[in-house]
C-alpha positions in Angstrom: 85.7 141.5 -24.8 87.6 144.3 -23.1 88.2 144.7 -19.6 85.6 146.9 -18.3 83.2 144.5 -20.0 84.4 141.7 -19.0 84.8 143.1 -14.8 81.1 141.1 -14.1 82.6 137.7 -15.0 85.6 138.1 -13.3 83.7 139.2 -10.5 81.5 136.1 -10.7 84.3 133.7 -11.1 86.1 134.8 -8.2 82.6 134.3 -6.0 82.4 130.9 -6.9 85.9 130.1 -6.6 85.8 132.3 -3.0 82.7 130.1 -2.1 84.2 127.1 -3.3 87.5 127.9 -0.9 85.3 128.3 1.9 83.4 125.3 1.7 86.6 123.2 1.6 88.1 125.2 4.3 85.2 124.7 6.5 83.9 121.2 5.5 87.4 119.7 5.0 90.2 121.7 6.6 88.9 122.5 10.1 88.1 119.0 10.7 91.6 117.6 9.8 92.7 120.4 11.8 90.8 119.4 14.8 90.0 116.0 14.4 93.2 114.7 12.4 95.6 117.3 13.9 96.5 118.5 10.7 96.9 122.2 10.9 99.0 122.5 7.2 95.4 122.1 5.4 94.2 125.2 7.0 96.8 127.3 6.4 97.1 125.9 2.8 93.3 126.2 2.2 93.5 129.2 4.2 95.8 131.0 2.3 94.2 130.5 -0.7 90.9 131.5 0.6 92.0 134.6 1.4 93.5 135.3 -2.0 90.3 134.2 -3.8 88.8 136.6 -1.2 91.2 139.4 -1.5 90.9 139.0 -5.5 86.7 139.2 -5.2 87.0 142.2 -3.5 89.3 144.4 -5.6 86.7 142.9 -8.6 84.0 144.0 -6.3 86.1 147.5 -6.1 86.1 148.0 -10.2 82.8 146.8 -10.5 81.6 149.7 -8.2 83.9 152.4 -9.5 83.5 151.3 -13.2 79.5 151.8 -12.8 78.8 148.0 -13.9 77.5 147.1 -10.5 75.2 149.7 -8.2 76.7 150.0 -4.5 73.6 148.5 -3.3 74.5 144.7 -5.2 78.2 145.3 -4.3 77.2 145.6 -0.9 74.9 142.4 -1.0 77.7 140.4 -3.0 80.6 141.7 -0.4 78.0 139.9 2.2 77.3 136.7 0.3 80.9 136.3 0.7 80.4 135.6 4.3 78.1 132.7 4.2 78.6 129.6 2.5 76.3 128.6 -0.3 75.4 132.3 -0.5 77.8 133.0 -3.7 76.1 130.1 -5.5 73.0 131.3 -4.8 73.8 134.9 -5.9 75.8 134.3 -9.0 72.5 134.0 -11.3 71.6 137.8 -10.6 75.1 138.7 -11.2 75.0 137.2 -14.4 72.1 139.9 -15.2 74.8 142.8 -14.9 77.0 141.4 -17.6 77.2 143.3 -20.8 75.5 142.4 -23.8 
C-alpha cells in the first residue's frame, strides 16, 4: 500500500479517533470540569482532541489535493467533525473511496 493509496484510511482513522476524542471530551471531561472541579481532564482530553482534529484535517487536505476524495465529501466530512456521532455515521461511505 503506498501513501496516496493508503490517504482514505488514514483519513478514516483519524475521524473515528477525532469522534472518539470528542465524545470523551464532552461526555467525560466537561463534567469533571464542572461538576468535579477538575479542569486538567479538559485540557488533557482537550489537547488531544485538537491533535486528532488538526491531524483529520491535514488528511482531509491530501485527500482533496491528491483527487481521492471530491471537494463536495471533504466538505461534508470536515462538517461531520463537528457533531458527535456524525464520524461514525459517515465512516462507511468513506470506506467506498478507498482504493481497490
Amino acid at each position: 500500500m503506498t501513501f496516496r493509496s493508503s490517504i482514505i484510511p488514514r483519513l478514516r482513522l483519524f475521524s473515528i479517533l477525532d469522534g472518539i476524542s470528542y465524545l470523551i471530551l464532552l461526555g467525560i471531561a466537561m463534567p469533571l470540569k464542572y461538576l468535579a472541579e477538575m479542569p486538567l481532564a479538559v485540557r488533557i482530553v482537550g489537547s488531544l482532541h485538537g491533535f486528532l482534529f488538526l491531524g483529520l484535517c491535514l488528511f482531509l487536505f491530501l485527500a482533496l489535493v491528491k483527487k481521492r476524495l471530491p471537494f463536495k465529501w471533504c466538505v461534508i466530512t470536515f462538517l461531520c467533525a463537528l457533531f458527535p456521532f456524525a464520524p461514525f455515521l459517515l465512516d462507511k461511505k468513506l470506506k467506498t473511496f478507498e482504493a481497490p
